[in-house]
C-alpha positions as CSV (number, residue, x, y, z in Angstrom):
1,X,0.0,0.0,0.0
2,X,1.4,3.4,-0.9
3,X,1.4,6.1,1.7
4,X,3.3,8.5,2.9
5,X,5.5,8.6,5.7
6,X,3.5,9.3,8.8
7,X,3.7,13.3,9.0
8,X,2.7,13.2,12.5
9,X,5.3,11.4,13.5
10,X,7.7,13.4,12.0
11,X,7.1,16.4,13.8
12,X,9.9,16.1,15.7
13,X,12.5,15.9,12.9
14,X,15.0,18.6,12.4
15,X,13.8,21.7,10.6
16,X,10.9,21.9,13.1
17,X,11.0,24.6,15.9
18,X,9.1,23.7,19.3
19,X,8.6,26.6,21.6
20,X,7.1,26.1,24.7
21,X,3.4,25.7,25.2
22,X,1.0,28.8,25.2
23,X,-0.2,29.7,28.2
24,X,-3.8,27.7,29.3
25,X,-6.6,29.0,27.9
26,X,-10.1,28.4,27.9
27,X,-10.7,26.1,24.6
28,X,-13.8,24.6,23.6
29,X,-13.6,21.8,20.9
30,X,-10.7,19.0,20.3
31,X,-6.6,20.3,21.7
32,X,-3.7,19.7,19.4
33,X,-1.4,17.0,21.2
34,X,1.8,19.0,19.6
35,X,2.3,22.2,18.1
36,X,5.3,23.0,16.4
37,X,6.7,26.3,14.7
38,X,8.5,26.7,11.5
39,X,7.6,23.6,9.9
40,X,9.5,22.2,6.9
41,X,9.2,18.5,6.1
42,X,10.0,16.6,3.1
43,X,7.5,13.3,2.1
44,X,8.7,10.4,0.3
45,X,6.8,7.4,-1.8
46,X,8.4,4.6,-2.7
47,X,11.7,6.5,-1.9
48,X,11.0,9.4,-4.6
49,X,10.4,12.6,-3.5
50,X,6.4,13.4,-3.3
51,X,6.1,16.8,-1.2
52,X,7.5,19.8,0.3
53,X,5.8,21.5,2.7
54,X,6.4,24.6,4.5
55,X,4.3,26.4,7.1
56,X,4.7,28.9,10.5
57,X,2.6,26.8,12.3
58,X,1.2,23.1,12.9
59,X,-0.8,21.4,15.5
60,X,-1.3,17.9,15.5
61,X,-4.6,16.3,16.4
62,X,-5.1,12.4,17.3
63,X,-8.2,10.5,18.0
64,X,-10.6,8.9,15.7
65,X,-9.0,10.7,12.6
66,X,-5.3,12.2,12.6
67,X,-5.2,15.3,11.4
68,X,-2.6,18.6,11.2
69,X,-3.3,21.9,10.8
70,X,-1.1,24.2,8.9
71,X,-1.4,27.5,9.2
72,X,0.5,31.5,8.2
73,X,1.9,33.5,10.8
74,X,1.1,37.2,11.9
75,X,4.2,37.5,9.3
76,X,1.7,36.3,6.7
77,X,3.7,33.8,5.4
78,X,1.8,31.5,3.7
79,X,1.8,27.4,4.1
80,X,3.5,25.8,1.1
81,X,3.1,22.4,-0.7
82,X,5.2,21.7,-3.1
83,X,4.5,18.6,-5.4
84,X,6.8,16.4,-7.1
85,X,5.7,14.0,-10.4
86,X,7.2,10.6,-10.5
87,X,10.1,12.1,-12.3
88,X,10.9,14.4,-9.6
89,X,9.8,17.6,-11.5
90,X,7.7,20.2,-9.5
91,X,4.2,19.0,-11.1
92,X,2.3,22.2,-8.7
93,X,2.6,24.6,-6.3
94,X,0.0,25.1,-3.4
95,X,0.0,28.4,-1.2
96,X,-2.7,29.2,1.2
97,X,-2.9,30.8,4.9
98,X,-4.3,27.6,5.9
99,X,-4.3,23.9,5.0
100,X,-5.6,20.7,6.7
101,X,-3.9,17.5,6.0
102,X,-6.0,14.6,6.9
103,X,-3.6,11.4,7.1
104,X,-5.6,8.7,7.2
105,X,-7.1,10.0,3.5
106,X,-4.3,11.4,2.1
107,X,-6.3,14.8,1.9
108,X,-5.1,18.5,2.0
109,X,-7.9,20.6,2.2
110,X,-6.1,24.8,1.5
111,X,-8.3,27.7,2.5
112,X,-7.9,31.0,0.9
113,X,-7.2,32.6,-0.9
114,X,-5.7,29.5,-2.3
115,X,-3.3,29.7,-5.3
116,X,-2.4,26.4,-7.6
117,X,1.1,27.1,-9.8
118,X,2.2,24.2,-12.3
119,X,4.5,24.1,-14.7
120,X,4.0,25.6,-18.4
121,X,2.6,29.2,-16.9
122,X,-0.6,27.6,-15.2
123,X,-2.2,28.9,-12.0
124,X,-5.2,28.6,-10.8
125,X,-7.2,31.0,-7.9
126,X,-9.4,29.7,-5.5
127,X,-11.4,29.8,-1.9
128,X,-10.9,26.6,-1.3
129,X,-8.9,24.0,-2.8
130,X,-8.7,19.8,-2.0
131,X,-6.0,17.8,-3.2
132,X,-6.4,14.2,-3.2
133,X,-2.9,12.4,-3.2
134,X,-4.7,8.9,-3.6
135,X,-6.1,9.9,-7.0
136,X,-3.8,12.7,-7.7
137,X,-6.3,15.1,-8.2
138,X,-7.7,19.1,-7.4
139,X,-10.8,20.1,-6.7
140,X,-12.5,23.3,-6.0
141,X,-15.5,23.6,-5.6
142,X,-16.8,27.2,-5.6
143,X,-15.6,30.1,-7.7
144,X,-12.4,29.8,-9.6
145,X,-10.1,31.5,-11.7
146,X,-7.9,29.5,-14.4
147,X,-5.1,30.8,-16.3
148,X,-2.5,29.4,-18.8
149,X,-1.0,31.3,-21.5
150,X,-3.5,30.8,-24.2
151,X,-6.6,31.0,-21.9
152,X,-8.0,32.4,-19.0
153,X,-11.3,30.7,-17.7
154,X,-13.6,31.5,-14.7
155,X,-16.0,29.0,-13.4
156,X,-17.0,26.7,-10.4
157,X,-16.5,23.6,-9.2
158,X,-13.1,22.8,-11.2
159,X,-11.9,19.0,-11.2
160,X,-8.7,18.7,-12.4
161,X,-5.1,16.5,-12.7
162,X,-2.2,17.9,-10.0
163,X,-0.4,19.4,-13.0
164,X,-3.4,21.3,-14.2
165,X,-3.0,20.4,-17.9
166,X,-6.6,18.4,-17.9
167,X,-9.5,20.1,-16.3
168,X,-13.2,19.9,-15.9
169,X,-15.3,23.4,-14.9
170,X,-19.0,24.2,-14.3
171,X,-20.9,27.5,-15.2
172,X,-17.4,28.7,-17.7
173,X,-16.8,32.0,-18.8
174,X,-13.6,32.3,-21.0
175,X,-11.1,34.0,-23.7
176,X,-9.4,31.7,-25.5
177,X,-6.6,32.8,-27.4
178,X,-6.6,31.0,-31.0
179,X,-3.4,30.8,-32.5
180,X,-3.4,30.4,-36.5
């Protein structure tokens, strides 16, 4: 079975920053059991490189689902995923103030303002933003913006390949640029 290495436990690998706990504070709903500062961890499948990911801040939650949240700074600097194709190329870029990263799924779920870059001058603006590493797929449901150099496309609910190069858009408004 392909998966990841288990980001949770990696928290404690160098690159990550712990700084003592906040002082207690009245929190309703579940606690992180770790936070940790300056994240930067590296994921590997099948011992390729599959992400880079960068963020201010993570807590770790465990119970019946594992979970991390990843989230900007009062700097804010964004969280950054960085995805790598089987050939080790950067197939897309993720930047948001906020992801979730649901283990068991192999699910990040950005909050925006999202921003998708790939390769060959495509980007891609969003709210929200899932990327499914078990299919290899993005979707976003709500509004969108696409653009690559020979189109730019608004729409909702966009399905499309981690390397944005084959996508599928609802309610599409577009300028296509038609070379001859």
């Amino acid at each position: 079975m392909r998966r990841f290495a288990a980001v949770l436990a990696l928290l404690g690998v160098v690159g990550c920053d712990d700084r003592p706990a906040l002082p207690e504070q009245e929190v309703s709903g579940p606690r992180p059991t770790r936070e940790v500062w300056n994240v930067r961890l590296t994921l590997a499948e099948e011992g390729r490189l599959r992400v880079r990911l960068a963020a201010p801040y993570m807590a770790a939650y465990e119970g019946d689902s594992t979970y991390a949240v990843l989230e900007s700074d009062s700097t804010g600097a964004p969280v950054t995923v960085t995805l790598f194709g089987a050939a080790g190329d950067t197939s897309a870029t993720v930047t948001a103030p906020r992801i979730v990263y649901r283990e068991a799924e192999r699910r990040f779920e950005a909050d925006g303002p999202v921003i998708v870059t790939a390769r060959g001058g495509r980007r891609l603006d969003a709210q929200q933003v899932v990327w499914n590493d078990a299919v290899r797929r993005l979707d976003a449901p709500g509004p969108v913006t696409f653009v690559s150099p020979t189109e730019q496309v608004t729409g909702r609910n966009l399905a499309a390949n981690e390397d944005l190069t084959r996508y599928t858009l609802g309610q599409v408004t577009a300028t296509v640029v038609v070379q001859r």
